[in-house]
mmJSON file of the N, C-alpha and C atoms, coordinates in Angstrom:
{"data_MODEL":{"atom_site":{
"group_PDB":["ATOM","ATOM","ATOM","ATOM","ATOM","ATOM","ATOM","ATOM","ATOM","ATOM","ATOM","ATOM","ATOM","ATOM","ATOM","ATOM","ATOM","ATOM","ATOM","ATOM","ATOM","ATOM","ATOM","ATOM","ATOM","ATOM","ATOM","ATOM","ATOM","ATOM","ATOM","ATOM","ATOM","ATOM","ATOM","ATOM","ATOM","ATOM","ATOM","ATOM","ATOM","ATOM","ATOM","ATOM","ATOM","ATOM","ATOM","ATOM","ATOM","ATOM","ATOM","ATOM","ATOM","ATOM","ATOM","ATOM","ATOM","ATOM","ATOM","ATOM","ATOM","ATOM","ATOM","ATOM","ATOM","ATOM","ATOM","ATOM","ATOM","ATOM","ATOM","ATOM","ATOM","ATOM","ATOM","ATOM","ATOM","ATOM","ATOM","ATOM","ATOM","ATOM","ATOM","ATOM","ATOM","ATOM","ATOM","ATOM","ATOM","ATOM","ATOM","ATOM","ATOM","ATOM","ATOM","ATOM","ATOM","ATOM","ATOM","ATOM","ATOM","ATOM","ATOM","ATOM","ATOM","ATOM","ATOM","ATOM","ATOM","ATOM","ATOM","ATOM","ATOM","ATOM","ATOM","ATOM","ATOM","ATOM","ATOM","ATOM","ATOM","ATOM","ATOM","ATOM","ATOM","ATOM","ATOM","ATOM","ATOM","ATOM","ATOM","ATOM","ATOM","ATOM","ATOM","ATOM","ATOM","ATOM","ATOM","ATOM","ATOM","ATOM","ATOM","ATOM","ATOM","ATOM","ATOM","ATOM","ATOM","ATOM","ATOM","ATOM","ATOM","ATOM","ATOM","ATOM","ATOM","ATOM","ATOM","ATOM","ATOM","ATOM","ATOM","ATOM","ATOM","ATOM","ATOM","ATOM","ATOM","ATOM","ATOM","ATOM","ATOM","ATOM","ATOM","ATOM","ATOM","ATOM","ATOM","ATOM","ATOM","ATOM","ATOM","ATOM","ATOM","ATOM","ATOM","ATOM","ATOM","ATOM","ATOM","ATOM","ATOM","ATOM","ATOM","ATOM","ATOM","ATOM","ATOM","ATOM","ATOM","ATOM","ATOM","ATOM","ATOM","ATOM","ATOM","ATOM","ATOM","ATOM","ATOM","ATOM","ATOM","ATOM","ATOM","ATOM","ATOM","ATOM","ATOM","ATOM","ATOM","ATOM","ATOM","ATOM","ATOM","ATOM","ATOM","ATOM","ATOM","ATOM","ATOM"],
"id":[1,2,3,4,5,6,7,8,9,10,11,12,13,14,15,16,17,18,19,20,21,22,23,24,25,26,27,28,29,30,31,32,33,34,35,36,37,38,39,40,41,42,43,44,45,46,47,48,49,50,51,52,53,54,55,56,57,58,59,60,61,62,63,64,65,66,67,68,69,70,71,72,73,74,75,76,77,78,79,80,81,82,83,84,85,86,87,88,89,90,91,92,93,94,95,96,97,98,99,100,101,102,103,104,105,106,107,108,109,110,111,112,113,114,115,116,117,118,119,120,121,122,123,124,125,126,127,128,129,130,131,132,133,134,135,136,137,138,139,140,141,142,143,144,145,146,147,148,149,150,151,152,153,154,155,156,157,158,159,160,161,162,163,164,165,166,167,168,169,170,171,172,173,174,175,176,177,178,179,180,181,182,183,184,185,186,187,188,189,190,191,192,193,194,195,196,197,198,199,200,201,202,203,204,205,206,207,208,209,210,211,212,213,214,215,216,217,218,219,220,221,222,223,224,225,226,227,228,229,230,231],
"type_symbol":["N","C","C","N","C","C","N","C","C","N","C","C","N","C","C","N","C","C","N","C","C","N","C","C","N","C","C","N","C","C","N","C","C","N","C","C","N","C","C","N","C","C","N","C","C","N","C","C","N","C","C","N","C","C","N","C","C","N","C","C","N","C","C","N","C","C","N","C","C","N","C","C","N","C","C","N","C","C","N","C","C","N","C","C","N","C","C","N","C","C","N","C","C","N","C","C","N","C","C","N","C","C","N","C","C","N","C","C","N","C","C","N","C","C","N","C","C","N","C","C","N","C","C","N","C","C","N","C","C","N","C","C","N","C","C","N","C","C","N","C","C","N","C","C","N","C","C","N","C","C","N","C","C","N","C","C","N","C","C","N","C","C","N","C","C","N","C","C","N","C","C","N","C","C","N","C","C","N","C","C","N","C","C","N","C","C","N","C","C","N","C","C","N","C","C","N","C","C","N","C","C","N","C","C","N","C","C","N","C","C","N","C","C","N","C","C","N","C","C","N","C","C","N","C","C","N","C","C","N","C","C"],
"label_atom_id":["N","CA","C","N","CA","C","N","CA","C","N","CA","C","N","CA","C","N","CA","C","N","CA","C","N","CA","C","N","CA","C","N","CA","C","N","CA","C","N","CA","C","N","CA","C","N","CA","C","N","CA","C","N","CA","C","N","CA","C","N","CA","C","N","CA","C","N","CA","C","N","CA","C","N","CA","C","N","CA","C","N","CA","C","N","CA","C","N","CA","C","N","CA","C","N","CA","C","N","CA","C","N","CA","C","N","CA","C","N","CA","C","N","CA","C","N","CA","C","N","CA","C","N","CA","C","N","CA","C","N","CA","C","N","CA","C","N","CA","C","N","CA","C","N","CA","C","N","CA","C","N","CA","C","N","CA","C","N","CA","C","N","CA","C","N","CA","C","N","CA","C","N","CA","C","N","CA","C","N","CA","C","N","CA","C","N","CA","C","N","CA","C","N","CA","C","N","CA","C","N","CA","C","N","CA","C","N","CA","C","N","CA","C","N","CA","C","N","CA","C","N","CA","C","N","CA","C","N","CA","C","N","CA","C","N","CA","C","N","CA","C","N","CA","C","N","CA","C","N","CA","C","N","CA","C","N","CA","C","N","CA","C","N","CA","C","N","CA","C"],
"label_alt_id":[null,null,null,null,null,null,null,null,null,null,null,null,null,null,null,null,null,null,null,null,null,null,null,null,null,null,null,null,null,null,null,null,null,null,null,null,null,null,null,null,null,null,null,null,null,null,null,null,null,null,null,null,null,null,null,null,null,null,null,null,null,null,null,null,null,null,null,null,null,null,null,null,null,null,null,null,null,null,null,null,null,null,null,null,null,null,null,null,null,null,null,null,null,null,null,null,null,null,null,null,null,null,null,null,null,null,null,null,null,null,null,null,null,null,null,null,null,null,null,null,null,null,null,null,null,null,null,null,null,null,null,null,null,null,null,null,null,null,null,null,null,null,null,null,null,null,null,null,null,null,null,null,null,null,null,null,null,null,null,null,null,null,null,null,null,null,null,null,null,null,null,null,null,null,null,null,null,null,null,null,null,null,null,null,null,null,null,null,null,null,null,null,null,null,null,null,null,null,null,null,null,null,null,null,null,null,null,null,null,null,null,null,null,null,null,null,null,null,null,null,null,null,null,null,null,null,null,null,null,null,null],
"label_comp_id":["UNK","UNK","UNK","UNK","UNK","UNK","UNK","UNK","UNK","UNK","UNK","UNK","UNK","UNK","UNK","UNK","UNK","UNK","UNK","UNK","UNK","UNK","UNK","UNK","UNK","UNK","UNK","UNK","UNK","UNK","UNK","UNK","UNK","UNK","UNK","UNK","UNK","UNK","UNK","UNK","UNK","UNK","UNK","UNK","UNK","UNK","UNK","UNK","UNK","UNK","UNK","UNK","UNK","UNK","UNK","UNK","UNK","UNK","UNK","UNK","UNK","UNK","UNK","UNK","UNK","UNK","UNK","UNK","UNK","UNK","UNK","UNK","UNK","UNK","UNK","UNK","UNK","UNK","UNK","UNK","UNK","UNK","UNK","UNK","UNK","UNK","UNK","UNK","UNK","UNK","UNK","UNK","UNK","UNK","UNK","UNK","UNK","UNK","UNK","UNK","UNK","UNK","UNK","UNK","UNK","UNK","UNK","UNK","UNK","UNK","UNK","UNK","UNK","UNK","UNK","UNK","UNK","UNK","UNK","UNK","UNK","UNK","UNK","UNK","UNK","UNK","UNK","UNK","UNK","UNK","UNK","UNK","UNK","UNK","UNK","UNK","UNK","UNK","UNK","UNK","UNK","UNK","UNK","UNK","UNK","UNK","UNK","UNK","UNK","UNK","UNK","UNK","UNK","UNK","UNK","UNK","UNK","UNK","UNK","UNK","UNK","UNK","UNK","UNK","UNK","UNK","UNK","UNK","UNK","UNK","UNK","UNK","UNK","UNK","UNK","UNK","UNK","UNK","UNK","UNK","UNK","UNK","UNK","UNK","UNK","UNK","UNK","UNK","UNK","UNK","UNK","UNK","UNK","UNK","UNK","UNK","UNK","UNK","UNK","UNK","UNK","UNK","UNK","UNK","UNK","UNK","UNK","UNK","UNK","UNK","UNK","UNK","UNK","UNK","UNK","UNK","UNK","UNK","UNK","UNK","UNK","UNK","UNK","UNK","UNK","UNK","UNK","UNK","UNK","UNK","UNK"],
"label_asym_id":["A","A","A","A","A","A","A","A","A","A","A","A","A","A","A","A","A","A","A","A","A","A","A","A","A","A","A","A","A","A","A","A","A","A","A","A","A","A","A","A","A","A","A","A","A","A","A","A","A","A","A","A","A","A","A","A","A","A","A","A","A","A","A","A","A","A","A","A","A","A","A","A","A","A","A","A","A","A","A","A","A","A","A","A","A","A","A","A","A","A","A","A","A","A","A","A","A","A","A","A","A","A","A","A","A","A","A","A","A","A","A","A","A","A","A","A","A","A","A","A","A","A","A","A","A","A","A","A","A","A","A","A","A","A","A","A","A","A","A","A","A","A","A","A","A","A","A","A","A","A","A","A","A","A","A","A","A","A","A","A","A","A","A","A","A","A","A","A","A","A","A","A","A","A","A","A","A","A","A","A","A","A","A","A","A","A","A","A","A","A","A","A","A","A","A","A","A","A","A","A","A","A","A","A","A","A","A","A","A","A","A","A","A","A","A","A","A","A","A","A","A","A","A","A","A","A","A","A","A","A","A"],
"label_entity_id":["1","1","1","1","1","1","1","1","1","1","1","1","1","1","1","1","1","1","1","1","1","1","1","1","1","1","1","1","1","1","1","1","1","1","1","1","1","1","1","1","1","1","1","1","1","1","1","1","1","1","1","1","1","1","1","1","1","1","1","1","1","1","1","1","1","1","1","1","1","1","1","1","1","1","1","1","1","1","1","1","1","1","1","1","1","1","1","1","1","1","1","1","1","1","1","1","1","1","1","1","1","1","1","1","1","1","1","1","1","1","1","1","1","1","1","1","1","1","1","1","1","1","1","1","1","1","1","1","1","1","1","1","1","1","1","1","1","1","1","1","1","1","1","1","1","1","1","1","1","1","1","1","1","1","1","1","1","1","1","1","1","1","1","1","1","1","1","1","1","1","1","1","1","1","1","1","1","1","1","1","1","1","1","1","1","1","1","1","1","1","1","1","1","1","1","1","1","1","1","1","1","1","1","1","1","1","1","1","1","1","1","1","1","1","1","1","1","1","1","1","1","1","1","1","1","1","1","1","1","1","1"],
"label_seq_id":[1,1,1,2,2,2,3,3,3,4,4,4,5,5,5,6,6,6,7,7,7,8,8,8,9,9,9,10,10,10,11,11,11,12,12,12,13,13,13,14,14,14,15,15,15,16,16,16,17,17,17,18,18,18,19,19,19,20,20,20,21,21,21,22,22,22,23,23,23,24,24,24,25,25,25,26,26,26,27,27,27,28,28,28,29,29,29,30,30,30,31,31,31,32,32,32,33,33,33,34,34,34,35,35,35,36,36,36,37,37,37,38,38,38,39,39,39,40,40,40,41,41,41,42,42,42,43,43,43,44,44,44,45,45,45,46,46,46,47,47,47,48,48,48,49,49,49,50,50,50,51,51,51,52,52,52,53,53,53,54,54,54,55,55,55,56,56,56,57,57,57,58,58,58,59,59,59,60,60,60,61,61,61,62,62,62,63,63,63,64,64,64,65,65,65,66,66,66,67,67,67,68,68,68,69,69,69,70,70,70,71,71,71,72,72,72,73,73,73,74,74,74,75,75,75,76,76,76,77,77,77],
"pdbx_PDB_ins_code":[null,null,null,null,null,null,null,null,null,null,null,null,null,null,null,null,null,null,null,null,null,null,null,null,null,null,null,null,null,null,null,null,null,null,null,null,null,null,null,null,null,null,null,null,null,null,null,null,null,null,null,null,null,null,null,null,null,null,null,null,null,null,null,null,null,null,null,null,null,null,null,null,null,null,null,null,null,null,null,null,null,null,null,null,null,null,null,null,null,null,null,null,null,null,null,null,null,null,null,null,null,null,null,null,null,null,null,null,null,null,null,null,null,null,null,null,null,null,null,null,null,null,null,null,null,null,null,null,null,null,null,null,null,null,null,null,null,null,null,null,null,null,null,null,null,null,null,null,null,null,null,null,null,null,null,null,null,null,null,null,null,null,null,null,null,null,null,null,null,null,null,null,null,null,null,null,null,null,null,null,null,null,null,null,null,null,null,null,null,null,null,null,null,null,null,null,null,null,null,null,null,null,null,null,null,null,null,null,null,null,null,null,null,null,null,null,null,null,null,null,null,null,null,null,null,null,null,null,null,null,null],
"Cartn_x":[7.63,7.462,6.304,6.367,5.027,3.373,3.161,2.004,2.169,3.254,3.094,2.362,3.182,2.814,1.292,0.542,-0.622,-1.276,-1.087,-1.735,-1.788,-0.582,-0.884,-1.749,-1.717,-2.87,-4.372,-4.403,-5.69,-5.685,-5.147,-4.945,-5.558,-4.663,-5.127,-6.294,-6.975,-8.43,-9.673,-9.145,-9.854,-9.931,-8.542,-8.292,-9.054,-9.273,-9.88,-10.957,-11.887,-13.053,-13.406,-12.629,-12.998,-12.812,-11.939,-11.937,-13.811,-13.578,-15.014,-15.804,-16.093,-16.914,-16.801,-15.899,-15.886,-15.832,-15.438,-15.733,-17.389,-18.139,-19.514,-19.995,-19.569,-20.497,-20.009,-18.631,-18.313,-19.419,-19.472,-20.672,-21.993,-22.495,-24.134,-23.712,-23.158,-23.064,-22.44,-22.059,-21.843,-20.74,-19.29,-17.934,-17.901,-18.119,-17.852,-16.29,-15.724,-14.428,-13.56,-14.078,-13.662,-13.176,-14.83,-14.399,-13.967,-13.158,-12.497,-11.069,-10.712,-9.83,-9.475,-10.775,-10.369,-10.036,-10.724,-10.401,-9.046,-8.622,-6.952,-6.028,-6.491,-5.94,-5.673,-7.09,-7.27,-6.294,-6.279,-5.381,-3.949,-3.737,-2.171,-1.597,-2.481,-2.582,-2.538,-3.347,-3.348,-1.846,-1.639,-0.217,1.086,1.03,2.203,1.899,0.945,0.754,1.127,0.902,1.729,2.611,3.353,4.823,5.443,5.075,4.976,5.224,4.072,4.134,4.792,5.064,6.058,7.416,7.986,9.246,9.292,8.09,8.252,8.195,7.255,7.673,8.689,9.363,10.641,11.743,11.975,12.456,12.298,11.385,10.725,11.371,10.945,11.664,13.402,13.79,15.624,16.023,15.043,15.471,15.414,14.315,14.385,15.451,15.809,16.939,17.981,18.215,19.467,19.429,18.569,18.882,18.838,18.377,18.156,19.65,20.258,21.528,23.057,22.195,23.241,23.437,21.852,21.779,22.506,22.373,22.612,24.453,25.625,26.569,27.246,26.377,26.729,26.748,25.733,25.824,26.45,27.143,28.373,29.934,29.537,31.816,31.692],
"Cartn_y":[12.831,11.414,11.159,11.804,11.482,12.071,12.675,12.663,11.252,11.144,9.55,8.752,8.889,7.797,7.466,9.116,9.351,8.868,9.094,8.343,6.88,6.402,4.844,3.99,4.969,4.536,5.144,5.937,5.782,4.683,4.663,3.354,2.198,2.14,0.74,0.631,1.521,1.753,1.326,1.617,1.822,0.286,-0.44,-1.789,-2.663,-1.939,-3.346,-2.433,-1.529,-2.137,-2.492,-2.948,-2.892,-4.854,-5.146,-6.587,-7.41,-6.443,-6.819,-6.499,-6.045,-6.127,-7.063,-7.316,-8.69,-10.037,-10.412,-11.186,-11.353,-10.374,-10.494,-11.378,-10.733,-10.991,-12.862,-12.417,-13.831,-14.944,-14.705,-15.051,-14.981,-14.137,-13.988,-15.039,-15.104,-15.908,-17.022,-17.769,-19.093,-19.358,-18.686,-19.245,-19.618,-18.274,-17.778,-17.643,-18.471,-19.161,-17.308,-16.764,-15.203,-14.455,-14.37,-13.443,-13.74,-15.127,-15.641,-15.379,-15.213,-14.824,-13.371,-12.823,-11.291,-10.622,-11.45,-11.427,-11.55,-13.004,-12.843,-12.086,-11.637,-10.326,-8.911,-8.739,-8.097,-8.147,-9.175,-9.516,-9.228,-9.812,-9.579,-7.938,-7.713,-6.04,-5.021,-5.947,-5.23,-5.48,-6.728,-7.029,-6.233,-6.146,-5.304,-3.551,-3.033,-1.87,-1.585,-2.306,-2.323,-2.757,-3.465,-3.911,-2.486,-1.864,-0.471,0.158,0.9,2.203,1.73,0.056,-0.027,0.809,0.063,0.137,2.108,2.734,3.97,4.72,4.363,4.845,4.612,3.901,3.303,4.657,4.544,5.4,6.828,7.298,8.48,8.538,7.174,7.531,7.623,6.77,6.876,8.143,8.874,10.332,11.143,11.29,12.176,11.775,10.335,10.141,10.484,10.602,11.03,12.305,13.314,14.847,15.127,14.301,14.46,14.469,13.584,12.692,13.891,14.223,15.549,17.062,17.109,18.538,18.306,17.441,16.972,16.912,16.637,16.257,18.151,18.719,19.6,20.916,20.226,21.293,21.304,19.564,19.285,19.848,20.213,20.154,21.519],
"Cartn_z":[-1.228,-0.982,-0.016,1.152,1.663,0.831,-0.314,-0.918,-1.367,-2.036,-2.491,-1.634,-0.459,0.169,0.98,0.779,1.057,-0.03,-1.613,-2.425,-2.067,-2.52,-2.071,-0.973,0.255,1.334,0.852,0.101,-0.863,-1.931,-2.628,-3.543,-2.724,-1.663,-0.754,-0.402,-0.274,0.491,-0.657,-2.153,-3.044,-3.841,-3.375,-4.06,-2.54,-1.549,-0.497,-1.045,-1.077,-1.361,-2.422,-3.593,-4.865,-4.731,-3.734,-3.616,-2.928,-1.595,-1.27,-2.134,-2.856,-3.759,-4.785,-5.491,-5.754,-4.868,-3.844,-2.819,-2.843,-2.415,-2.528,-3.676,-5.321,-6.517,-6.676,-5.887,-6.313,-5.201,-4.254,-3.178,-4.041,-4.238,-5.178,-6.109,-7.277,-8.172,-8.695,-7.075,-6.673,-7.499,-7.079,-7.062,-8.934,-9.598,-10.888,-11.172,-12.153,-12.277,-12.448,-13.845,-13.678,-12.695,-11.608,-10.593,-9.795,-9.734,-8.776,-9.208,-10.387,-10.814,-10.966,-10.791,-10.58,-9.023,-8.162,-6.684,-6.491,-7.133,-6.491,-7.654,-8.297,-8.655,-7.985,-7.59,-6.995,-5.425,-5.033,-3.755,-4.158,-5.141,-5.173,-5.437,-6.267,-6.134,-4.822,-4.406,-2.835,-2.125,-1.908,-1.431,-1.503,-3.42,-3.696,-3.661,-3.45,-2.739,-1.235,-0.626,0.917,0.847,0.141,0.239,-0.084,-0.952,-1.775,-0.918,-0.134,0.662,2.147,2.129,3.342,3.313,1.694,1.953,1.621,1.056,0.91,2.579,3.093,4.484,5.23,5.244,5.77,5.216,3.851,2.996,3.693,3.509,4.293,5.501,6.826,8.178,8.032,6.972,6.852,6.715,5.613,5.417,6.445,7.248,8.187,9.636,9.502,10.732,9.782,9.031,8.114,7.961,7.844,8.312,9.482,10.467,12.04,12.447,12.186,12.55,11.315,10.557,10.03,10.577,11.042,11.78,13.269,14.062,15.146,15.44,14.587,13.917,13.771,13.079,12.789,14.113,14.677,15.969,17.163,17.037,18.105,17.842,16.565,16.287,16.036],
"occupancy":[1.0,1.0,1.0,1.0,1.0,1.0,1.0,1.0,1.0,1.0,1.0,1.0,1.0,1.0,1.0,1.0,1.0,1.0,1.0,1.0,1.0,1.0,1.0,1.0,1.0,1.0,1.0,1.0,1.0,1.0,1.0,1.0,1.0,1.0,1.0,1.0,1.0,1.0,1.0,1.0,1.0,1.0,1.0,1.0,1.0,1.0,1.0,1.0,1.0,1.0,1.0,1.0,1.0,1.0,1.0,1.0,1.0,1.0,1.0,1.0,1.0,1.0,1.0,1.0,1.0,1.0,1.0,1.0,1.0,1.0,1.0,1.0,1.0,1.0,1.0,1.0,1.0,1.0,1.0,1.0,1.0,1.0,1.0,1.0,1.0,1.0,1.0,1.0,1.0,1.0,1.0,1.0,1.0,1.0,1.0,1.0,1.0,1.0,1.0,1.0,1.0,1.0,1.0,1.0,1.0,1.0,1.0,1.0,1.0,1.0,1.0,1.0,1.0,1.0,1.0,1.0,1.0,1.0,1.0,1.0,1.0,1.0,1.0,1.0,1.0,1.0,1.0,1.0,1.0,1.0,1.0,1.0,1.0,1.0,1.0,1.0,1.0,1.0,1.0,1.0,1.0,1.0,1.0,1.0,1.0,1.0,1.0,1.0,1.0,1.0,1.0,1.0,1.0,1.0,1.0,1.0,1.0,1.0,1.0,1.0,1.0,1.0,1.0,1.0,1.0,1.0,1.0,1.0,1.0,1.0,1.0,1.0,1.0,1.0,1.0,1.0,1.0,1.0,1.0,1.0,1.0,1.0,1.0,1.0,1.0,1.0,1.0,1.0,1.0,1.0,1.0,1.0,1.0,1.0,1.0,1.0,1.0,1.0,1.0,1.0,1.0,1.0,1.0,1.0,1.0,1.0,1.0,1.0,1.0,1.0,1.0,1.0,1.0,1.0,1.0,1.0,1.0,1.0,1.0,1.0,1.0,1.0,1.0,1.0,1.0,1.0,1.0,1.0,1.0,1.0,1.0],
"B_iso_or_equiv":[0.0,0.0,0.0,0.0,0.0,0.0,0.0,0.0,0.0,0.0,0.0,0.0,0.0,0.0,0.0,0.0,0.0,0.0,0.0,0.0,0.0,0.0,0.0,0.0,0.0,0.0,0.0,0.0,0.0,0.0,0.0,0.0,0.0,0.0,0.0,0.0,0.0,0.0,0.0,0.0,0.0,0.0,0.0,0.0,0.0,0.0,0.0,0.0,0.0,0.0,0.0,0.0,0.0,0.0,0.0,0.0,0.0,0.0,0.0,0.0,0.0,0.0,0.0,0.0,0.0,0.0,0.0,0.0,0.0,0.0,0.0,0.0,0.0,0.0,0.0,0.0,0.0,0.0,0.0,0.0,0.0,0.0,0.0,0.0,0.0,0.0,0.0,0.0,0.0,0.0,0.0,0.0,0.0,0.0,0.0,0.0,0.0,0.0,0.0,0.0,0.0,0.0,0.0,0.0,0.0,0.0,0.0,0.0,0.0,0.0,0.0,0.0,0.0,0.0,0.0,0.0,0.0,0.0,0.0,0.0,0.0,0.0,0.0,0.0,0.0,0.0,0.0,0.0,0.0,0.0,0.0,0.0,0.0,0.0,0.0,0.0,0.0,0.0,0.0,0.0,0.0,0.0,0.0,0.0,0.0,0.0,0.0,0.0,0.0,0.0,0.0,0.0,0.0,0.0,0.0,0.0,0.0,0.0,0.0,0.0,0.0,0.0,0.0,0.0,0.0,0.0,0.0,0.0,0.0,0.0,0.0,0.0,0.0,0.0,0.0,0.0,0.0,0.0,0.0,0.0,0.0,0.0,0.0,0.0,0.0,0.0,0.0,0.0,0.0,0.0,0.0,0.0,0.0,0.0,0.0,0.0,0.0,0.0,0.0,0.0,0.0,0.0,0.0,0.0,0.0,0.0,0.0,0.0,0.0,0.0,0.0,0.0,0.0,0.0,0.0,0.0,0.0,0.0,0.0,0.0,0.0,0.0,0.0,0.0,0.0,0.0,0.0,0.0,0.0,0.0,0.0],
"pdbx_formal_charge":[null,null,null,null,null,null,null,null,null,null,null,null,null,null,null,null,null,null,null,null,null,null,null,null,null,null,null,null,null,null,null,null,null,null,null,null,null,null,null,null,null,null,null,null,null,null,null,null,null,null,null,null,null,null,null,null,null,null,null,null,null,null,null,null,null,null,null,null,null,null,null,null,null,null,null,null,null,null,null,null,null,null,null,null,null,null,null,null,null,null,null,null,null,null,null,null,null,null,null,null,null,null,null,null,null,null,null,null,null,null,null,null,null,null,null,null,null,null,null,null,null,null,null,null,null,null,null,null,null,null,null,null,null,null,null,null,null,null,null,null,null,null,null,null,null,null,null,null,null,null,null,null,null,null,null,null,null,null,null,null,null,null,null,null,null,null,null,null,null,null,null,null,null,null,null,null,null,null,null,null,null,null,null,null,null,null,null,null,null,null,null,null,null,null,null,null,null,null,null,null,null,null,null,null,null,null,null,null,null,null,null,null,null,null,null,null,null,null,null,null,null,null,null,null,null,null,null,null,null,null,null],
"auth_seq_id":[1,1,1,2,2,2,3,3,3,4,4,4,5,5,5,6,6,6,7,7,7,8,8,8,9,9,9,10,10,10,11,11,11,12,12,12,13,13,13,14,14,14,15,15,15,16,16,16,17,17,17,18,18,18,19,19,19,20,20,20,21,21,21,22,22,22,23,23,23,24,24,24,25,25,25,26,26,26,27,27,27,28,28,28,29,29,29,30,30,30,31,31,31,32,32,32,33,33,33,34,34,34,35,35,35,36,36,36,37,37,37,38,38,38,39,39,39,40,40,40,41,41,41,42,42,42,43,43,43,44,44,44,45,45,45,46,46,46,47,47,47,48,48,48,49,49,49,50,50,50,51,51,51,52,52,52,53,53,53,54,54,54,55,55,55,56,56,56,57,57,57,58,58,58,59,59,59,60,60,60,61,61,61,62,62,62,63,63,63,64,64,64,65,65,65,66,66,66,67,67,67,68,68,68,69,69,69,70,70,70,71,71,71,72,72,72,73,73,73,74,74,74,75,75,75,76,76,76,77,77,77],
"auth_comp_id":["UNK","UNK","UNK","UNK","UNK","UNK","UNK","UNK","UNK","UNK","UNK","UNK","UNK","UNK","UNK","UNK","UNK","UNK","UNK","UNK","UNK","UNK","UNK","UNK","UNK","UNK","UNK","UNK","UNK","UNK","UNK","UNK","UNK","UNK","UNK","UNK","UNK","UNK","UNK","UNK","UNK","UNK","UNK","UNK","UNK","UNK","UNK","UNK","UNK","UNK","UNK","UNK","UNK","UNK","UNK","UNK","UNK","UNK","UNK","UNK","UNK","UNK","UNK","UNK","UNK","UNK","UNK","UNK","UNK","UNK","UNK","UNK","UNK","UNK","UNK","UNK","UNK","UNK","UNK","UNK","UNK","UNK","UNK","UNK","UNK","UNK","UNK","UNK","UNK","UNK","UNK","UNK","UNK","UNK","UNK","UNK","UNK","UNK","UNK","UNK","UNK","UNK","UNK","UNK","UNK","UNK","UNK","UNK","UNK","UNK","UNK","UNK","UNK","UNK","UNK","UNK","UNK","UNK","UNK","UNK","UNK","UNK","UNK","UNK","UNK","UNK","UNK","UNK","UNK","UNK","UNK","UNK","UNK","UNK","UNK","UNK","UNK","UNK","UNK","UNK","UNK","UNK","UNK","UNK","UNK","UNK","UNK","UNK","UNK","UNK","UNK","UNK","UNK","UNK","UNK","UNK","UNK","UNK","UNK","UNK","UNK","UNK","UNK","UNK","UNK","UNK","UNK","UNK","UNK","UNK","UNK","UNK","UNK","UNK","UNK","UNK","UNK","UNK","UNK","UNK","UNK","UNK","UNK","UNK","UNK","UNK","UNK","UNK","UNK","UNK","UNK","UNK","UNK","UNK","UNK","UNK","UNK","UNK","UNK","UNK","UNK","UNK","UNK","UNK","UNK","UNK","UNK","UNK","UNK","UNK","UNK","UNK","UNK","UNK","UNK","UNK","UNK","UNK","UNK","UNK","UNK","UNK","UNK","UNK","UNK","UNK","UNK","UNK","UNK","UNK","UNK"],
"auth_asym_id":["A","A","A","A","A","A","A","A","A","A","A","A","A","A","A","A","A","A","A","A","A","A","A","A","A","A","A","A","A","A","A","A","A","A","A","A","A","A","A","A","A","A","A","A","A","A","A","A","A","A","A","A","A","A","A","A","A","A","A","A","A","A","A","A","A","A","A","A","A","A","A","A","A","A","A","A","A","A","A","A","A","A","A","A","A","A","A","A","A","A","A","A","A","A","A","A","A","A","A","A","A","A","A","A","A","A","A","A","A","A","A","A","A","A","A","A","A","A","A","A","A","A","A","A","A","A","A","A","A","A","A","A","A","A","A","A","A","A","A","A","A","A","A","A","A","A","A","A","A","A","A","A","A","A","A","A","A","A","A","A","A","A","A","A","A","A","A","A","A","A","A","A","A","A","A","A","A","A","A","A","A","A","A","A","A","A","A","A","A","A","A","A","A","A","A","A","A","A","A","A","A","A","A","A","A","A","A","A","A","A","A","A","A","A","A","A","A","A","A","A","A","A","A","A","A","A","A","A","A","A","A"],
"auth_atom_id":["N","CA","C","N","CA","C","N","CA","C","N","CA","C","N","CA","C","N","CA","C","N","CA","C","N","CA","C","N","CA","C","N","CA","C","N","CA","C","N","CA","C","N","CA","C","N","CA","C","N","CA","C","N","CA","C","N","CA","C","N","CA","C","N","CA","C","N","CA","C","N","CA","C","N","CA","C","N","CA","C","N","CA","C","N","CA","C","N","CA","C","N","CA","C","N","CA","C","N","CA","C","N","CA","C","N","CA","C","N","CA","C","N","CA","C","N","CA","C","N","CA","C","N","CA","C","N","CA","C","N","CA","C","N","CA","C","N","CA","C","N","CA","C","N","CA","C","N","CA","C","N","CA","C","N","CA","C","N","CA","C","N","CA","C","N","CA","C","N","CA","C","N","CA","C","N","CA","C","N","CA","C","N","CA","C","N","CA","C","N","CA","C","N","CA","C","N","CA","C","N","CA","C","N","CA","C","N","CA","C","N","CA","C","N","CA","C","N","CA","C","N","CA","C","N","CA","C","N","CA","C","N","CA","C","N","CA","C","N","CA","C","N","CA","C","N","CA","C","N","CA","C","N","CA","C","N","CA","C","N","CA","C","N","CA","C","N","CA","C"],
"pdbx_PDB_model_num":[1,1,1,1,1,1,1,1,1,1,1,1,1,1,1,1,1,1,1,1,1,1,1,1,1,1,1,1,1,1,1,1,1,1,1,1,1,1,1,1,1,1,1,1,1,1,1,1,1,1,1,1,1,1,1,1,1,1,1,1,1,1,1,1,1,1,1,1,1,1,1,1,1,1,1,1,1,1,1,1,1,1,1,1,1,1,1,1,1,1,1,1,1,1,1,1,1,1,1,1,1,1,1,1,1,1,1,1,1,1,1,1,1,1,1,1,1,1,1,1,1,1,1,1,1,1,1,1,1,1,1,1,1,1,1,1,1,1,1,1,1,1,1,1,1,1,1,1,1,1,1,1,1,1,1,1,1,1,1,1,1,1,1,1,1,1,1,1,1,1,1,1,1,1,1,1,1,1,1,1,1,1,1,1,1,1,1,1,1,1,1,1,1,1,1,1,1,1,1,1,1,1,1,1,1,1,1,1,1,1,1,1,1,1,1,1,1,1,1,1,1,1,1,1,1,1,1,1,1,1,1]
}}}
């Protein structure tokens, strides 16, 4: 799970600059109805990728307090 979650913070890196870059063309070619539509695509994409690797890191920290909290348990009784 954490490669995952290393992909996805590549993912993220690759969808913000793939936004600024559209941000720009949409700038050069004066608020083009398309790439304005591909921008907030692009945004919402981005959004649900961190909503993504939030709730996957979270996931990740539960697991490791959940073997922390089993090993810990096991070495009192």
């Amino acid at each position: 799970m954490k490669m995952l979650s290393k992909l996805l913070s590549v993912l993220i890196g690759i969808a913000t600059f793939a936004s600024g870059i559209t941000l720009f063309l949409e700038i050069a070619y004066f608020f083009d109805l398309k790439i304005l539509g591909m921008l907030f695509t692009e945004i919402c994409i981005i959004f649900s990728l961190i909503y993504t690797k939030r709730n996957l890191d979270f996931m990740i920290y539960q697991d490791e307090l959940w073997k922390e909290n089993k090993t810990r348990r096991s070495r009192n009784e």
